[in-house]
C-alpha positions as CSV (number, residue, x, y, z in Angstrom):
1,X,-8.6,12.8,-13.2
2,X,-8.8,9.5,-10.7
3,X,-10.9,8.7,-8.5
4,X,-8.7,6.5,-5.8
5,X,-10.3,4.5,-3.0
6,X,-8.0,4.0,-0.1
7,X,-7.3,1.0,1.9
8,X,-7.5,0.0,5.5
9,X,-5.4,3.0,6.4
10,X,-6.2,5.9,4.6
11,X,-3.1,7.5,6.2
12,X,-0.6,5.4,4.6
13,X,-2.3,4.9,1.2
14,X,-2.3,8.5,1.1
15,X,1.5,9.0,1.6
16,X,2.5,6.5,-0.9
17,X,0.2,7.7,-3.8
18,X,2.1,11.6,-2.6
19,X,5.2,9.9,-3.1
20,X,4.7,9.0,-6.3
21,X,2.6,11.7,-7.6
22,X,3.5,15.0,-5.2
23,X,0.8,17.5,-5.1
24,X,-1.0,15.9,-8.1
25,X,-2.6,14.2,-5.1
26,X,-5.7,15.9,-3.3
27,X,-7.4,14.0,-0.5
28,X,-11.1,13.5,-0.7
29,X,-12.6,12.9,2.1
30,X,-11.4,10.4,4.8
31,X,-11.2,7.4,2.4
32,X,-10.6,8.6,-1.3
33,X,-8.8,10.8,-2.9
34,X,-8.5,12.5,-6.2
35,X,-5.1,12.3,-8.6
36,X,-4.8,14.5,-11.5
37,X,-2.7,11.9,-13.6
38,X,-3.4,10.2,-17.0
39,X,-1.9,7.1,-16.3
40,X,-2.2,5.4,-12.4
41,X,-1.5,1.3,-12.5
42,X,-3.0,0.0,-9.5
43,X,-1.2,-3.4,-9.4
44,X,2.0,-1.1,-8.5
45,X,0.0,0.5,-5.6
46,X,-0.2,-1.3,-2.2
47,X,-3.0,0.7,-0.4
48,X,-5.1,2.0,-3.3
49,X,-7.9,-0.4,-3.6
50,X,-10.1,1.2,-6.5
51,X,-9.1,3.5,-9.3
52,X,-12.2,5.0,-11.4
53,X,-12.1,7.8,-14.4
54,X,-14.0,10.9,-12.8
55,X,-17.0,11.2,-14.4
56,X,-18.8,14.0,-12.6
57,X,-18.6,16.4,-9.9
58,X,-21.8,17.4,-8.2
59,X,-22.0,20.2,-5.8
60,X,-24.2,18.4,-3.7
61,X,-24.5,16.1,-0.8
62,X,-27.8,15.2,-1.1
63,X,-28.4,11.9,-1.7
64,X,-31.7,12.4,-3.9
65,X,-30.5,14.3,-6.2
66,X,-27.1,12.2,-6.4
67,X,-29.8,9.3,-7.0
68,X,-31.7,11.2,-9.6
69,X,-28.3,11.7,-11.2
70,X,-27.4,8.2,-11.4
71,X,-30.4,7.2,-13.4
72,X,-29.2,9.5,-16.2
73,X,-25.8,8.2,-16.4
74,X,-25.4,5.8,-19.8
75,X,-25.6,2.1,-19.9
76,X,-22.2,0.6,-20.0
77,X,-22.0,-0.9,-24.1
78,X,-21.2,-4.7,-23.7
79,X,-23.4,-7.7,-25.1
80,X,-24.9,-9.9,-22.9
81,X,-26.4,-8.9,-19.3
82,X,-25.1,-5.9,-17.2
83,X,-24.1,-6.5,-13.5
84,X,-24.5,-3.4,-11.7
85,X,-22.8,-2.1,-8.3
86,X,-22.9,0.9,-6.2
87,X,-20.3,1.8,-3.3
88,X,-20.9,4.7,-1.4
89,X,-18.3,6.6,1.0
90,X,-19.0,9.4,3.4
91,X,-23.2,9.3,2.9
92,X,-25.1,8.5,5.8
93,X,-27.3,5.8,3.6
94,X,-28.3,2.6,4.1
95,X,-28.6,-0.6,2.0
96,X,-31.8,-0.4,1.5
97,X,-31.7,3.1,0.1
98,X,-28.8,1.9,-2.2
99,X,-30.7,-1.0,-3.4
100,X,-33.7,1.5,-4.6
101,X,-31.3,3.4,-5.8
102,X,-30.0,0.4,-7.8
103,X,-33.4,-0.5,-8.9
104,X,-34.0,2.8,-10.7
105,X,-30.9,2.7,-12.4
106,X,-31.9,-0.6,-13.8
107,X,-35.2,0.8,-14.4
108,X,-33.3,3.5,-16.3
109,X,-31.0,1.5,-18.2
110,X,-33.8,-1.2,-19.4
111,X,-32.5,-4.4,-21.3
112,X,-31.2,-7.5,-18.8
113,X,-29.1,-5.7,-15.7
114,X,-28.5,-7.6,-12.3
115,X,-27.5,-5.9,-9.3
116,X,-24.8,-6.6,-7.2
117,X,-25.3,-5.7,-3.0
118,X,-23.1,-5.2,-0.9
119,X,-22.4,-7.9,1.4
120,X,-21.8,-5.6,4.0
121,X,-22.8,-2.0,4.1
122,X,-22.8,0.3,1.1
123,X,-19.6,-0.8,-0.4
124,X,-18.4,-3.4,-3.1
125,X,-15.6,-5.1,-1.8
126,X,-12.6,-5.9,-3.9
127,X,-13.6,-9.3,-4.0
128,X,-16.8,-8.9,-4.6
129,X,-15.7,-6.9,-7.5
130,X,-13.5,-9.1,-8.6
131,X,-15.6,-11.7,-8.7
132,X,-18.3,-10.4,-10.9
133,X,-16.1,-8.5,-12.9
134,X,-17.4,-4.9,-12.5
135,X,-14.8,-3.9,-13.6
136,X,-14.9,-5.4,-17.4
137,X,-17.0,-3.7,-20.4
138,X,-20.8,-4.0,-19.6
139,X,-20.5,-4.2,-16.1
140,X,-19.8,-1.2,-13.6
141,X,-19.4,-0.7,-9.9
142,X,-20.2,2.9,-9.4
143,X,-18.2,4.8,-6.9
144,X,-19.8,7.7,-5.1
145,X,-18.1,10.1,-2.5
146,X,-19.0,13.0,-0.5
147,X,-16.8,15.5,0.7
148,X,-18.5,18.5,2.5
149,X,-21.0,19.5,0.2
150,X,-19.4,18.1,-3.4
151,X,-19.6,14.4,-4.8
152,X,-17.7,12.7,-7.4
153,X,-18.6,10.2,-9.5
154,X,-16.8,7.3,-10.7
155,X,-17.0,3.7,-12.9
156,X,-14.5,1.7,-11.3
157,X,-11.8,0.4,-14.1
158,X,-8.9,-0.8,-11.8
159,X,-9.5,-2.9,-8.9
160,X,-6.5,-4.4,-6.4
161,X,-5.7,-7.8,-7.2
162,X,-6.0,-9.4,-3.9
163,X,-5.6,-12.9,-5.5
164,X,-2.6,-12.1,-7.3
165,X,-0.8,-11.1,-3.9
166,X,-2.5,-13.9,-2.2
167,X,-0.4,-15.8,-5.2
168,X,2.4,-14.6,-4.7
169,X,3.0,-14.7,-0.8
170,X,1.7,-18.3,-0.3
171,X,3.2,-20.1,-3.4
172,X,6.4,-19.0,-2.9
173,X,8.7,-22.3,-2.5
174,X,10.1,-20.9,0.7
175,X,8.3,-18.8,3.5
176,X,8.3,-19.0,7.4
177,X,6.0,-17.9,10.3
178,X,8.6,-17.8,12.3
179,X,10.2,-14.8,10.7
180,X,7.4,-12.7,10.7
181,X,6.5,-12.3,7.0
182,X,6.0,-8.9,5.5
183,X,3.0,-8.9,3.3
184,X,3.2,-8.1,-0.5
185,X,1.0,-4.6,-0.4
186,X,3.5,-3.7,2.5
187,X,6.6,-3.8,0.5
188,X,5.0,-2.1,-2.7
189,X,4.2,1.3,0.0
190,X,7.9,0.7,0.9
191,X,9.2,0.6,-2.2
192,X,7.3,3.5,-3.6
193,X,7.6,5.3,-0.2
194,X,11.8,5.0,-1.0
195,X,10.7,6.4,-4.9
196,X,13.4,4.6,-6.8
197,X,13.5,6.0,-10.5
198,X,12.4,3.5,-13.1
199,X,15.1,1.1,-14.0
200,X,17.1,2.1,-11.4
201,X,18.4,-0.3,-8.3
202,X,17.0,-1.0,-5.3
203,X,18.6,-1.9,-1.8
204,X,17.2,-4.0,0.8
205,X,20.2,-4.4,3.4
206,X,17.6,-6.8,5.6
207,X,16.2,-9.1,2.7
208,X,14.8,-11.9,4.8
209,X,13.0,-14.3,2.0
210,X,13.5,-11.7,-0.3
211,X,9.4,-9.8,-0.9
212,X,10.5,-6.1,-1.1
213,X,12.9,-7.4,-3.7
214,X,10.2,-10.1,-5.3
215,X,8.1,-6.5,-5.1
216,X,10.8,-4.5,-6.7
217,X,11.2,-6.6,-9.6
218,X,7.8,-6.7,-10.6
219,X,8.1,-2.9,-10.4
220,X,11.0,-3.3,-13.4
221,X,13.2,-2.7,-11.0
222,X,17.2,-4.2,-10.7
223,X,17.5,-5.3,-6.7
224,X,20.3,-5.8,-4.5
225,X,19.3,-7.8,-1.2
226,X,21.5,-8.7,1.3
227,X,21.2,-10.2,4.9
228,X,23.3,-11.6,7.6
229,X,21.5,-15.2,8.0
230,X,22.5,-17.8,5.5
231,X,19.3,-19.4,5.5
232,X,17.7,-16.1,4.6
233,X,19.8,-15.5,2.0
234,X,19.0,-19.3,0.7
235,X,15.6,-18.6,1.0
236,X,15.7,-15.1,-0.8
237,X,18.0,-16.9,-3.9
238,X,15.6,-19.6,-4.0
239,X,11.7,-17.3,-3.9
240,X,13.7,-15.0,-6.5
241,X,14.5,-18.1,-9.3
242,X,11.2,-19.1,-8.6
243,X,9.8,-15.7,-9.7
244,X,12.3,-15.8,-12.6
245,X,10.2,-19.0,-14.1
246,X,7.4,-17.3,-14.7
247,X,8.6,-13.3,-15.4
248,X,11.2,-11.3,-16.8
249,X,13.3,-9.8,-14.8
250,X,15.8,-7.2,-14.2
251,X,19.1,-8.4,-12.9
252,X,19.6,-9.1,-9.0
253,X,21.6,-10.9,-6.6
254,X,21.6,-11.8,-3.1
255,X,24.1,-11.9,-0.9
256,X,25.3,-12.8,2.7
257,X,26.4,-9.3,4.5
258,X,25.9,-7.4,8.0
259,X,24.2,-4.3,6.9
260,X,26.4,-2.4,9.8
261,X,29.6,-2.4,8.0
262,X,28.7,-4.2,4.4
263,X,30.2,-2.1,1.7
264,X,27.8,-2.6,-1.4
265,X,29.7,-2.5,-4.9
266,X,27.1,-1.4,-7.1
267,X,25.3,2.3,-6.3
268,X,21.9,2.1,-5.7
269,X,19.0,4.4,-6.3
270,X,17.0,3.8,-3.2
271,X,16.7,1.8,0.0
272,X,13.6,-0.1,1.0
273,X,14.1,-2.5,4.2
274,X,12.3,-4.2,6.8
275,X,15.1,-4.5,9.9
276,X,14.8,-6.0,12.9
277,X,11.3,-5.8,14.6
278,X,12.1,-7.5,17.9
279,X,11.8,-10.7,19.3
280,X,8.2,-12.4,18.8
281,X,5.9,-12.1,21.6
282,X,2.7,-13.2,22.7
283,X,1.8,-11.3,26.1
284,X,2.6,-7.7,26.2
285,X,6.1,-6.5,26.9
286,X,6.9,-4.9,30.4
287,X,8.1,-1.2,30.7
288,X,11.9,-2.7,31.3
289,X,11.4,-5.1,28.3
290,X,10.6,-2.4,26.4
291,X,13.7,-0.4,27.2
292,X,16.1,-3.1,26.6
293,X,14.8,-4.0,23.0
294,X,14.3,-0.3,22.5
295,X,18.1,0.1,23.0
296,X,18.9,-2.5,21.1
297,X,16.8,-1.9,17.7
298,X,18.3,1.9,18.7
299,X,21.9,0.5,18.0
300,X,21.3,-1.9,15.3
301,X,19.5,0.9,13.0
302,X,21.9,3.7,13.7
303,X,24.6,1.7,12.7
304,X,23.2,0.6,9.1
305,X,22.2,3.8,8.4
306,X,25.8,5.1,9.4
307,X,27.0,3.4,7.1
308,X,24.9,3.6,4.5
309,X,24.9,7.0,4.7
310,X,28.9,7.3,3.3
311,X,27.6,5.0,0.6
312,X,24.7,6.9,-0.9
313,X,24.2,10.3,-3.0
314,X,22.6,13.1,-1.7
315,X,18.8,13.0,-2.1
316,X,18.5,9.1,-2.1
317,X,15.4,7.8,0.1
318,X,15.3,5.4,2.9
319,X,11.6,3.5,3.3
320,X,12.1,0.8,6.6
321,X,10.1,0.1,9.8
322,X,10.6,0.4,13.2
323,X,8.6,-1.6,15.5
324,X,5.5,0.0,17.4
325,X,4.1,-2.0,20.6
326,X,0.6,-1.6,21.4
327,X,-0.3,-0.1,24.8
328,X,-3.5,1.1,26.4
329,X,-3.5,4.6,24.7
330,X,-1.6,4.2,21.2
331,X,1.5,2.9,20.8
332,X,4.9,2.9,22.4
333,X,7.9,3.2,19.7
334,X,11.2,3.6,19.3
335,X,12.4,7.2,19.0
336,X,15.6,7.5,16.4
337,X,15.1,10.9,14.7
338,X,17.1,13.2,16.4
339,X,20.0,10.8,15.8
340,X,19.4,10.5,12.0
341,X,19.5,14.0,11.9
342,X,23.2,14.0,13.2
343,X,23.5,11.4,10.6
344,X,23.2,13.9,7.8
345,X,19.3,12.8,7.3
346,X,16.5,14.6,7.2
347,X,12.3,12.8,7.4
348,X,9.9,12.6,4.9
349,X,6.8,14.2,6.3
350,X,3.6,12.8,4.8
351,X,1.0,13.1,7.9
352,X,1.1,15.9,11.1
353,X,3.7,14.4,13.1
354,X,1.5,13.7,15.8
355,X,-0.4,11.1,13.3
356,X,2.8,8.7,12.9
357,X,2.5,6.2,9.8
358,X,1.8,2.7,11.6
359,X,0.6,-0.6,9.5
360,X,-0.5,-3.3,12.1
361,X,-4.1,-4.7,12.7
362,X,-6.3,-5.2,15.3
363,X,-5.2,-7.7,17.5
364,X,-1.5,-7.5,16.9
365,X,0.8,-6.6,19.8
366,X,3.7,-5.1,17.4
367,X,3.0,-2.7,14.5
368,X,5.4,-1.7,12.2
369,X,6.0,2.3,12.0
370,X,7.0,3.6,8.5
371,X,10.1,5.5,8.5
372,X,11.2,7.6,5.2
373,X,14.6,9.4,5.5
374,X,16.4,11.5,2.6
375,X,20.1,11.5,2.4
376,X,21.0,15.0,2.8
């Protein structure tokens, strides 16, 4: 059993680790959740930030006897000095309380042991983490987390490699601001969002510079991109060689195409895609503004998924966004479901459909609303 610590959106961490692993998946409280899997690799996960083996359930809340607990918990075996952690979710503690609880664990443990605070609140970052290696033999960074009345208990083993994405979106020889780049951990929840069986293909009919397919062939994955700028295309061709210096790859290929009537010529297994978002802005749209693009991202995405729709099996998956607009009370979006529906498509539900899947940060004026369809 895992022990998974969700990222900045619970909500959408949560649907991609019940894509991949159905109702092996039971949420834990607001930020964590447990998976009953042997085998969970979190560099293939985009919004899972920690992954610990469970090491005990308590049926308790109380944060004394969780600390008396601790202190009986074995000393991690390694040679030199221990570095110690603690992240907390869901207790009402404070860092000071987690640093005397820190300090009896050392006590516990004797021998050399340093321990690690939080910079902020009662959690170890990822970098943090990363950076003292909590994660490696001797070390630990304990993960504790209430849910009602119950605790688990966890060593994290598998942290997110935020340098490695960091990597691979900024070396890449060609990227643009202009385009408005889709960030690495996005196109991994896409991709596993679309659940493409291993070694199969994947489709991305709007490749841009090519991440979902960089993503995808990390993944083992063969890829198919295609998109209906040249320079994209170039770009896409030129980010995927680059990838192929230092990796080994499944086969792909890029190609210039209008997702609307493009006829692909080998089948694919899924379809992960980031189309056309809208103009960039940087004052908020008016209500007519809104209309207009809404009727034109309407027609654009109908239209690919018409005709992809003739070109896939029953059963295949389609992972893309839509955009989402900020306004005072949530966000405004673009409404195509009725229409896919028509279409011979039927949604994904992974949250209450009230709770719509939405990746965007604060300050942003556009979001980008998951979408997962099934070819019926």
């Amino acid at each position: 059993m895992k022990i998974a610590i969700l990222g900045r959106q619970p909500e959408i961490s949560l649907a991609e680790l019940r894509s991949l692993y159905g109702s092996a998946v039971t949420p834990f409280g607001p930020e964590a959740a447990l998976i009953n899997q042997d085998s969970v690799n979190i560099d293939r996960l985009g919004g899972t930030i920690k992954l610990a083996e469970l090491e005990s359930t308590l049926e308790t809340a109380d944060w004394q006897q969780i600390r008396d607990y601790l202190t009986q918990l074995p000393r991690p075996t390694g040679d030199s000095k221990a570095l110690l952690g603690l992240s907390t979710y869901g207790f009402k503690v404070n860092s000071k309380e987690i640093l005397a609880t820190g300090l009896s664990i050392k006590k516990a443990w004797g021998g050399p042991v340093r321990i690690v605070p939080a910079n902020k609140g009662t959690v170890i970052s990822t970098a943090q983490a990363l950076h003292n290696r909590l994660n490696e033999a001797g070390n630990a960074d304990w993960l504790v987390v209430t849910n009602g009345k119950q605790t688990v208990i966890g060593r994290a083993e598998q942290i997110q490699d935020i340098e490695g994405y960091t990597a691979r979106d900024q070396a890449r020889p060609s990227r643009s601001a202009k385009i408005g780049m889709l960030p690495p951990k996005l196109a991994q929840i896409l991709i596993n969002l679309a659940s493409p069986q291993p070694g199969s293909t994947l489709l991305d009919p709007f490749c841009g510079s090519g991440v979902i397919l960089q993503e995808a062939l990390l993944m083992g994955l063969s890829v198919i991109g295609s998109d209906n700028s040249r320079e994209m295309v170039e770009a896409a061709k030129q980010n995927l060689n680059w990838l192929a210096e230092t990796h080994r790859l499944r086969s792909w290929s890029v190609e210039l195409a209008d997702a609307i009537n493009h006829q692909w010529s080998v089948p694919v297994g899924a379809i992960a895609t980031e189309s056309y978002l809208g103009p960039a802005i940087s004052s908020p749209l008016s209500v007519d503004q809104q209309r207009q693009i809404k009727a034109e991202i309407n027609e654009l995405v109908i239209a690919w998924l018409a005709n992809l729709q003739t070109q896939v099996l029953p059963g295949t998956k389609v992972a893309f966004c839509l955009p989402a607009w900020r306004i005072k009370d949530g966000f405004s979006r673009v409404n195509i479901l009725d229409q896919t529906v028509e279409l011979g498509y039927t949604l994904e539900q992974f949250a209450p459909p009230d709770q719509p899947l939405i990746y965007w940060r604060p300050g942003q004026m556009v979001g980008r609303e998951i979408i997962v369809l099934r070819r019926q």
